[in-house]
Every structure is written in structure tokens, then in C-alpha cells.
C-alpha angles and dihedrals in degrees: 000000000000119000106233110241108226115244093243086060095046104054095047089060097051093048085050089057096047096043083050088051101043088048084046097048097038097055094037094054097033126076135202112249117189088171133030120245091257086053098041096060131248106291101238119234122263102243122186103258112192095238090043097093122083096256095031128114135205118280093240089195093060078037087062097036090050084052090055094050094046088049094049107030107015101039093064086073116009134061134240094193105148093052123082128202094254087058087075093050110107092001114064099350139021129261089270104036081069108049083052090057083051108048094052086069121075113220123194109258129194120289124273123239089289100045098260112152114245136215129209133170123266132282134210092249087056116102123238105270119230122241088250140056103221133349098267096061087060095059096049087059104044097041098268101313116109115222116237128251107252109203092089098032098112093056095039087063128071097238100032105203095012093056097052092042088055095047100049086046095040105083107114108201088238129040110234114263111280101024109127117195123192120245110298101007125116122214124247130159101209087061121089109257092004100253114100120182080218112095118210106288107175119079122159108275103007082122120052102209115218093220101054093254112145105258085222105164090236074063107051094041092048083056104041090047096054092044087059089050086054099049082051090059117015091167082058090111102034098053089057090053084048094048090051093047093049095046086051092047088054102037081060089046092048094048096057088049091068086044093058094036096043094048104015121046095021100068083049094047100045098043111117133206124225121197126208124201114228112244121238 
């Protein structure tokens, strides 16, 4: 009734099994690694940021405080580049909080009649300067490393806010024994390698918040790090107002769909036709 499968056969099938099993199970439980651990840097923790659920918004508080500690402790050294004035409008300051913020900068304006350049303060539409003029003259300052732009940071960085939060509280105030960092570089474990060009920045204090808030430094950089999530995605808010709108719009719509399709279309559908046959 059953055709005997010879041994041969047989045995080539189950090594082929197993082979297929073994490759399976080996790329599917081994990574690739181009760095260790050490090298590759502490995963941060996840930790529950008030914008991060599906209806949230920003704390525009926090929002205003972050802006506060990147102007007075990140902006010596890092770029905003991608983030205008108006951006804060509506957001951490008012309309004229920030043409004040403005108007304290000097931008370059056109020429005058004899080709002098020209300077004017500054304007909502203008975009927030960096601390330096090129490249080259920030790495003059910071011992050859260039410190990063910061508009995009949280999305350049596995971990976005997280990320950012665990390296600016990271800094233990002794590197572990035999770590051995190069010259002018701090040690930090959530950084790739260990060895950051960034020296600790955040001490309790060192920002005197306007509204009352502790300047802990868990604080300022909870709040640093949410106002740079924000400058990474200013839309952030909006297109969750836009995405609530729109799944109300077509739950209406879905729902008179069933109506129409419910009272309207089935009694259509389903009518049937008899036909008689005329008597003779």
C-alpha cells in the first residue's frame, strides 16, 4: 500500500532538514556585529515621554524650559540650524517673545548703494544662527571634533529622546578601571566607543528656570531632551490633530456606508422575481 522509501533517500532528506534548520536558526539568532557592545554604545532605557502616545502632545512647558537649556548651555557650542524663530511662536514663546529673541542678533542684509555690506536685526523668518561661522572655526574651538547640528539629533539617534536624556545624565565622575580614553576626551557609556569630546554640561542649578521649576540636572536634561524632539519634528503636534480629525471624518464615512449598504442596497440585492406561467 506504501511504497518503501530507500535508506539513501532517506538520509539525504533528513541531513537536508537539519542543514535547512541549523542556517535558519543561525542567521536568525546571530547579529552582525561591526562593533562590540562596549564599542557600540549602553542602549538607553525607554522611558514614558508625555507626546510619545498615539493621541499625546507635546508639554509645552517642558517644551519652553528645553529651549532655555539649549540656549544657555547647548548653544555655546551646537546649531539649530533647521528651526526659525517663528517656529517658537505658539509653541514655547509668544509672538513677541520671539521677535525679541530675534532682534537681539544681527544678520547680514543686502549692500548698500556702494556695495558695503550691511547688517539688520533680526526677523522672525530668520533662522536661529550657530555659535560658529564654518566648520573649520568649530573645530578650532572644541580640539578638532565638530559638534554635531542639532535640529535632526533626535532622529539621527537610535532612541531619539532617550538617547539624548542618558547621555547628558551618563557622565560617571570616574571612568571604570581600565578604560583608557584618549586626550580630551570624557568618558560616557551610552556613547559609541566611550570616549565623547563633550565634557559633562548639566549640574544642578546651573539654569535658573522663569517659572520656579529645580534646575536638577534629570530636569534640564528631560527637558532639553523633549524640546530637541520637538525641533526634529515641529509638525509633531499638528499631525496628530490632523490624524484625529481624519479617523473621525472616515469613521463617519464608514459608518454611512453600512447604512447605505444595510437599508438601502440589501433590500435591492436580495428581491427576487417570480415568474408565472400564463395559463392556457
Amino acid at each position: 500500500m506504501f511504497k518503501a522509501i530507500p535508506l539513501r533517500q532517506a538520509l539525504l532528506g533528513i541531513s537536508s532538514a537539519v542543514c535547512a534548520g541549523a542556517t535558519t536558526t543561525y542567521y536568525y539568532t546571530t547579529k552582525a556585529e561591526a562593533m562590540t557592545a562596549a564599542e557600540h554604545g549602553l542602549h538607553p532605557a525607554e522611558y514614558p515621554w508625555p507626546h510619545n502616545g498615539m493621541l499625546s502632545t507635546f508639554d509645552h512647558a517642558s517644551l519652553r524650559r528645553g529651549y532655555q537649556v539649549y540656549k544657555e548651555v547647548c548653544a555655546a557650542c551646537h546649531s539649530l540650524d533647521r528651526i526659525a524663530w517663528r517656529n517658537l511662536v505658539g509653541v514655547t514663546h509668544t509672538t513677541d517673545e520671539a521677535k525679541a529673541f530675534a532682534e537681539e542678533l544681527e544678520y547680514d542684509d543686502e549692500p548698500d548703494d556702494e556695495g558695503n555690506p550691511r547688517k539688520r536685526p533680526g526677523k522672525l523668518a530668520d533662522y536661529i544662527p550657530g555659535p560658529y561661522p564654518n566648520e573649520q572655526a568649530a573645530r578650532a574651538a572644541n580640539q578638532g571634533a565638530l559638534p554635531p547640528d542639532l535640529s535632526l539629533i533626535a532622529k539621527a539617534r537610535h532612541g531619539g529622546a532617550d538617547y539624548i536624556f542618558a547621555l547628558l545624565t551618563g557622565y560617571p565622575d570616574e571612568p571604570p578601571a581600565g578604560v583608557v580614553l584618549a586626550p580630551g576626551m570624557n568618558y560616557n557609556p551610552y556613547f559609541p566607543g566611550g570616549g565623547i569630546g563633550m565634557a559633562r554640561t548639566l549640574f544642578d542649578g546651573v539654569v535658573e528656570y522663569e517659572d520656579g521649576t529645580p534646575a536638577t540636572t534629570s530636569q534640564m536634561a528631560k527637558d532639553v531632551s523633549a524640546f530637541l524632539t520637538w525641533a526634529a519634528e515641529p509638525e509633531h503636534d499638528e499631525r496628530k490633530k490632523l490624524g484625529l480629525k481624519a479617523l473621525i471624518v472616515i469613521s463617519a464615512m464608514l459608518g454611512l456606508s453600512v447604512y447605505l449598504k444595510k437599508f438601502k442596497w440589501s433590500p435591492i440585492k436580495n428581491r427576487k422575481f417570480i415568474y408565472n406561467t400564463p395559463k392556457n
